[in-house]
Steps between C-alpha positions, in 0.01 A plus 500: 500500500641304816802535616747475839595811682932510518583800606324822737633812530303780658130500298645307174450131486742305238295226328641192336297365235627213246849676563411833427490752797217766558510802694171541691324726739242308724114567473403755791219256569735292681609814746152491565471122635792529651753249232809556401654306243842333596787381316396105383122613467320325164351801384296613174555863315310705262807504235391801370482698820798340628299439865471202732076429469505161740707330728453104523485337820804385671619172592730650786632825599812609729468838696883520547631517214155605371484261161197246352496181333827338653560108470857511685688750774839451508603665859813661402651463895926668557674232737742828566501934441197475524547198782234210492177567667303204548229700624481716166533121281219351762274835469517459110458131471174562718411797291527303209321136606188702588518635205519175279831487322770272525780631661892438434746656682835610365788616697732763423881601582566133643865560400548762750436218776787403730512096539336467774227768405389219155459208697247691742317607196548144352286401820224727415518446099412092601213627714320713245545229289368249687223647581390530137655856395737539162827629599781652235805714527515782214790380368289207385358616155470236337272370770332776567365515143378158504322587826327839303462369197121549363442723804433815609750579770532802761803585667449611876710540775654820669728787388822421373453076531620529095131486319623703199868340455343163483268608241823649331651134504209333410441732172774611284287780332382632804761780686266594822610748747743388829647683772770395776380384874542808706783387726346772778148375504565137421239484263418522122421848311156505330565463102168349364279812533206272315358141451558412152451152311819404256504196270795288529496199287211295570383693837373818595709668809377793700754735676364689809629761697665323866333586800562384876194490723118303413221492654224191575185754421299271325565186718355325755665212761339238298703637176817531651527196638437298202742706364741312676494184327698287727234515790263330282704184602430506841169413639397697825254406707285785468376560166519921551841487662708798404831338609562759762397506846274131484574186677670163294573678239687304201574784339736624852617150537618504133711823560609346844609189292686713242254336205328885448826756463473703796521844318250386319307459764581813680407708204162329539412606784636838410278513178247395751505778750470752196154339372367486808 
């Protein structure tokens, strides 16, 4: 029988088959060469034994939040408590173009913005979308379901950003776990202890525990540029240039022009340094 994986905790693997769920153990074979199956994995059991026998090959994979078979990320990004990194939403967005899903960012806790704080983030909402990049507030259900609908969607972003109360909103059955921001560290409390795969409606949603730091392990410079999507526009005239240190560069031009968002930019070379 084939099925999805849903749901890991510690050695037992919850399997979703035709809308049934099974609780499996995984083959020790795979200990062996070194697999583990991950929430999303197409899988096929031994119904009898209740075990996980083979694990079909992936179309992508995330490492943070670990997870298989995505077709959308929705970056789950706080605008305040916790405050708006860029550097976290540009990390991600990098994270998940290499990995080849679409990414759509959706910011949280705009309400607690003074005036003056919206129309700076107005400036930077334009800018992701112009440069290709799906951009929603979570108060926008209705759109947001359009955007997930007939997809398999994982919710990333750090602690406390408001993963599981938008989950909460989107599904009426669903009651998942919140806590307050702690007002002495600034930041979210960890209340997704798991990555789990719900069904809402006509999408599948996965809820994953927040996190603030990721790496660039499997990366090279070549990857990370193209991550940044934007560049492609601008034609250098060295066909290896890295943006950084080289000479007529239309990339630096572009952020010298204001066409390429500086922080974007910044990050870059930030992102940069770390691959290296």
């Amino acid at each position: 029988m084939e099925g999805q994986i849903v749901k890991i905790i510690s050695n037992l693997y919850t399997v979703k088959i035709n809308n049934e769920l099974y609780l499996c153990s995984a083959r020790g074979k795979f200990r062996n060469d070194k697999i583990s199956p991950i929430v999303g994995d197409i899988v096929k059991i031994n119904e009898e034994e209740k075990q996980i026998k083979e694990i079909k090959p992936r179309r992508n994979e995330l490492k943070r939040p670990v997870i298989a078979n995505v077709d959308m990320a929705l970056i789950i990004t706080s605008v305040k408590k916790p405050d708006l990194s860029l550097n976290l939403l540009d990390k991600l967005l990098v994270n998940v173009l290499f990995n080849k899903i679409e990414p759509v960012i959706c910011f949280t806790k705009i309400d607690l913005l003074t005036f003056k704080e919206k129309l700076a983030l107005n400036k930077i909402i334009s800018y992701y979308k112009k440069i290709g990049i799906k951009v929603v507030a979570n108060k926008e259900l209705k759109k947001l379901k359009k955007i997930m609908k007939d997809k398999i969607v994982v919710l990333t972003g750090q602690t406390g950003a408001g993963k599981s109360s938008l989950i909460n909103k989107l599904s009426k059955e669903l009651h998942l776990a919140t806590n307050p921001i702690s007002e002495a560290l600034g930041r979210g409390k960890h209340t997704t202890r798991h990555v789990e795969l719900f069904k809402i409606d006509n999408f599948y949603v996965a809820d994953t525990p927040g996190f603030s730091s990721l790496d660039f392990d499997d990366m090279i410079e070549e990857d990370l540029k193209s991550s940044f999507v934007e560049f492609e526009e601008y034609k250098c005239p060295y066909k290896n240039c890295l943006h950084e240190n080289e000479r007529d560069c239309a990339v630096k031009d572009a952020v010298k022009n204001k066409k390429i968002l500086k922080s974007r930019y910044d990050n870059y070379r930030k992102f940069l340094r770390e691959v290296k």
